[in-house]
Structures are given as C-alpha cells and as structure tokens.
N, C-alpha and C positions, 0 to 999 in steps of 0.2 A: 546263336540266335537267342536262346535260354538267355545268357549274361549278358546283352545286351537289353532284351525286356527287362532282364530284374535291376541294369545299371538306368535304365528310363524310369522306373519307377521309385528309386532313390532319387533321384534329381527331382522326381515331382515332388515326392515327402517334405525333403529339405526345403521345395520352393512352398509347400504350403505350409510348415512348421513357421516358414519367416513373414509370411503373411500373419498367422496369429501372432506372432510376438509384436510384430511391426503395427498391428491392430491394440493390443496392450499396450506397447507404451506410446500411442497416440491418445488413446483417450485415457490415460493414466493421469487421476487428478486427486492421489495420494499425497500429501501436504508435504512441501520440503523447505528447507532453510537455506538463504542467499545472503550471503555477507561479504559487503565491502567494508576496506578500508580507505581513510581519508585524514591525510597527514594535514598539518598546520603548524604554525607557528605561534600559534596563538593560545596553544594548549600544553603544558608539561608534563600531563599523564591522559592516558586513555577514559574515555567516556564511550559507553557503549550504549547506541538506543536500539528498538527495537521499534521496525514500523509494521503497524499492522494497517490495510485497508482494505477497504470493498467486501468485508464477511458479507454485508445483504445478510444477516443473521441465521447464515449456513452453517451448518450443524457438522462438528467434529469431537465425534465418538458422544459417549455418554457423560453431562454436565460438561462436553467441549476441551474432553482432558486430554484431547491428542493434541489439541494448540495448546492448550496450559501448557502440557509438558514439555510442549517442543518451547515454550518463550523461557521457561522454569530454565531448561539446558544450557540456553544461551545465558541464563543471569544477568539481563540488564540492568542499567541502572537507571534507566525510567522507559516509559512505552509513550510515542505518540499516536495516535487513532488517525487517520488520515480521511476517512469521510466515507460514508458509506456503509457504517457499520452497522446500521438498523435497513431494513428492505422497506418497498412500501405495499410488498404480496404477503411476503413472508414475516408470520409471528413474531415478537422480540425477546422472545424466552430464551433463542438461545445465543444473541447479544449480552441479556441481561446475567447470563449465566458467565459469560464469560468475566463481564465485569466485574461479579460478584467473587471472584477470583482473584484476579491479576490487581485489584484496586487496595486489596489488604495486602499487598509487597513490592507495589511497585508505582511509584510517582506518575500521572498519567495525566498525559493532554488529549484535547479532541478537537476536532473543527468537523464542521458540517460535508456532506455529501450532494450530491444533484436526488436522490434518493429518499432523502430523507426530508426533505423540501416536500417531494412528492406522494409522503402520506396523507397530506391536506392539512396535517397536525403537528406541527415543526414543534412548537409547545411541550406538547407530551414526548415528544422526543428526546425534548433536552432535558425534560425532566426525570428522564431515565439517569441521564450521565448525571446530573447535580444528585439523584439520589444515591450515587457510591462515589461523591466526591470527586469527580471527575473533573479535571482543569477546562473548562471551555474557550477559547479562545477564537474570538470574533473580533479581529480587529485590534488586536489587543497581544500583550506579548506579558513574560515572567523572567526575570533575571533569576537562574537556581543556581545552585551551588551542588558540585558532583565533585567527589574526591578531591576537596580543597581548592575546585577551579569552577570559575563560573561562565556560566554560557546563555547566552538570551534565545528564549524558544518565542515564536511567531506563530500569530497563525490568523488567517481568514476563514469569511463562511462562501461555500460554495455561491456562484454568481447566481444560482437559482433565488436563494436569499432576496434579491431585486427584483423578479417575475412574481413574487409571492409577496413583497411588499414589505418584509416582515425587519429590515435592517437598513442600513445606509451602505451605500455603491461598495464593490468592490474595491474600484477606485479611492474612495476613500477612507476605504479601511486601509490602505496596504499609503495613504498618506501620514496615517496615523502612528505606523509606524517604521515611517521615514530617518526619524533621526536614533533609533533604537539601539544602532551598532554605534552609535559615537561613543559609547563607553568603554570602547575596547573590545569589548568578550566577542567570540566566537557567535555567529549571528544564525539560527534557523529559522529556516519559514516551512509552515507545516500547511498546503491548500493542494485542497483535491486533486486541482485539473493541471496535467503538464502542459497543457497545449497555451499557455499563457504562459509560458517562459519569458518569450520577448516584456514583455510590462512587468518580470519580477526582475529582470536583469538591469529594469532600470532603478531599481533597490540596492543596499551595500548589503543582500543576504549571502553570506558564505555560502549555505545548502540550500538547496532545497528541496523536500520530503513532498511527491505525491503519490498516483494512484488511478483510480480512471480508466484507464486504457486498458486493463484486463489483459495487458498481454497481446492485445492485436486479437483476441480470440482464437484465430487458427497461426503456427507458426511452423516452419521448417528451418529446425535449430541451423547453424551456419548460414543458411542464404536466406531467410526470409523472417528479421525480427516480429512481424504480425500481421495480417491481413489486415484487417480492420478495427478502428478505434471511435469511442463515441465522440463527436466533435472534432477527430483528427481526419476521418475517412479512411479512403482507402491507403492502403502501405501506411501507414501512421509512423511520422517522423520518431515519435516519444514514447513506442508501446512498452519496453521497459528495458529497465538496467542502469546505466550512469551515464554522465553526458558532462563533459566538461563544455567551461566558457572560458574567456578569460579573467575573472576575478570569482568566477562562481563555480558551483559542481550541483549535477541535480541527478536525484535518484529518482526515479518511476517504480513504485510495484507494480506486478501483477497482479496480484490482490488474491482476496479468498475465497472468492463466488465459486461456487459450484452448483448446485441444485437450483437455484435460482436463475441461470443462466436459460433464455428461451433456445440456445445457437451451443453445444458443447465445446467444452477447448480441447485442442487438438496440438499437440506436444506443448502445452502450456500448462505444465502441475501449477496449482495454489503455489501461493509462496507467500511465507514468514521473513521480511527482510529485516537483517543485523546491520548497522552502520557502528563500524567504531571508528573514531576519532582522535588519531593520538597526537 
C-alpha cells in the first residue's frame, strides 16, 4: 500500500515538474536566430542578410546588446529593417540604440511599419533612421555590390502611408519599381505586410523579406503555425517561415516584439532572421 502511495506521488511530481517546464517554454521569449538558405543561379557566391522586424523598440539587454550580439555572430553583410521598428507606445531609445550600433558596420535598409504610421509623426520618425544614415526605401530600390556581385534591394512604405496621406499608393510604388530586375541581378523586395503576396507576385521579385504577422501570436510548434495575425485573421496563411511560388520565395519573421505586445506569445520566441543566398 506504502509503494503504491509513494509510486502515486512520483507520477504527480513528474506530471507537475512538466507542467512548469511546459509553462517556460511557452512563454519563453528569449531571442533566437532562424536562418534559411536560398540557392540561385543568379549569384556565385553567398550574400548573407540579416532581417530584422517588428522591435516596436523592445528592449534587449542593456544598450540592445543581446541583439547586437546575436546580428554581430551572424556577420552579415547588410541588415534590412523590415517595418515596425519604432512603436507608437513605446519610447524610441531603444530603436535608436540599436541603430546607433549596427549602422557603423553594417549597410542598412529600412522601409516603414503600420506602427510607425501610427505615432501621428511619420516625420520624426524617419528622421530617426536619416540621422544614422539609414537607407530608406519608399518606392524606390538601390543596386549594391556584395562580395563582387550585385543584387537590387526594394522596398515599399507600409499601405498605412495612404490612410495618413503622407506618400503615393502602394500601388504605385511597387509600379515604380516594375522594371528594376531587367538588369539581371538578383531582385529583393523588403515590405512589411506578407498578406499582399498575391500583388508582389505580380512583380519579377525573386524574395521577398516581411514581418507583421508576429508569428500568429499563439503557436503549437508542428500543428499549428499561428493563431492569429493582424490583417490575416484567424489561422493566418503567412504567420511565418518561407513560402515558395513558382518564380518567387518569401520569408515572413516573427519579429521582435515583446513587451509591447497587449496578448503574450505563446511557443513563439522573437526571432533574428539570417537569409543567405548562395
């Protein structure tokens, strides 16, 4: 009767030792690194970017040095900002910290957020990023050169841009840079929202780099890529990871929110995403 209470009460332990763990790594939102790769033909050595989105200017470690570190590791060879990097609650100290970082070693683009629309001040916003030199890209695209090969980076402003009055249509930006791959190189387009896929596919963009989707918020790694996404709803087609088409490939982050978030994520750590391209 003894070994039987005491074998009942090891089976309780064990069943509530896995409930605490099972509670840690659900809301475990400890920053980790995701990197694909993405072959071509169009490239004869590797080019490594690094996408950062959706900080909402949530705070990692002291001056932001646990993202530093972790983009430092990876050593890319440019960073694009994918939108959402300023909040419209949250401070911009420690956006601006990080900038003040990553902008003295490493080539950097940005394009706007729904976010950043919605501090009333898009303005001072951008004037954040033009004051560390920050590539902005509205509509507009840059032919670089990366270890002796060149690749054309793209990018739009969030379609919020049009509700605020403050730019010309999405539509029209993404006309403007219609004929941008006819040069050959390797084509990126860097905008927020994945759920606009269908309208970039009618573009000749090899990639394309978003964010937004925060991961679906809540996930159950294997069966359930995200509960919900903003503008995707519910089960959101695009909450993140890669997504082929047939002449295209698109990554989604999960992005970097954390403390800013009203709803916590739930098995969805932050994430630093690596795309290399060889």
């Amino acid at each position: 009767m003894l070994h039987k209470r005491l074998k009942k009460k090891r089976i309780w332990l064990i069943f509530i030792l896995l409930c605490i763990l099972l509670f840690f790594l659900a809301f475990d939102v400890r920053l980790k690194t995701v990197t694909y790769t993405i072959n071509t033909e169009k490239l004869t050595d590797q080019i490594r970017i690094a996408l950062v989105t959706d900080l909402h200017s949530c705070r990692y470690g002291d001056d932001q040095e646990n993202l530093i570190q972790a983009i430092e590791k990876e050593n890319p060879d440019l960073i694009l900002l994918g939108g959402d990097i300023c909040d419209d609650r949250i401070p911009h100290n420690n956006t601006q910290k990080l900038l003040k970082s990553i902008t003295k070693k490493y080539p950097c683009y940005y394009v706007t957020g729904n976010h950043e629309y919605w501090t009333g001040d898009i303005e001072k916003v951008l004037d954040i990023f033009r004051a560390y030199n920050v590539n902005i890209l509205q509509g507009t695209f840059e032919t670089i050169e990366v270890n002796g090969q060149k690749l054309n980076i793209c990018g739009i402003d969030d379609p919020d841009a049009e509700r605020w009055g403050t730019n010309i249509s999405i539509a029209q930006q993404l006309e403007a840079l219609k004929s941008t791959s006819e040069n050959g190189f390797y084509t990126v387009l860097l905008s927020h929202r994945p759920e606009l896929i269908e309208t970039y596919l009618e573009y000749n963009f090899d990639l394309i780099l978003s964010g937004h989707a925060h991961g679906g918020q809540w996930r159950i790694p294997g069966i359930l890529n995200g509960l919900l996404a903003p503008n995707q709803g519910w089960f959101p087609p695009y909450a993140g990871g890669e997504y082929s088409f047939d002449n295209s490939k698109m990554i989604v982050s999960r992005g970097l929110a954390r403390e800013s978030t009203r709803v916590p994520r739930i098995f969805n750590r932050p994430e630093l995403v690596i795309v290399n391209l060889k």
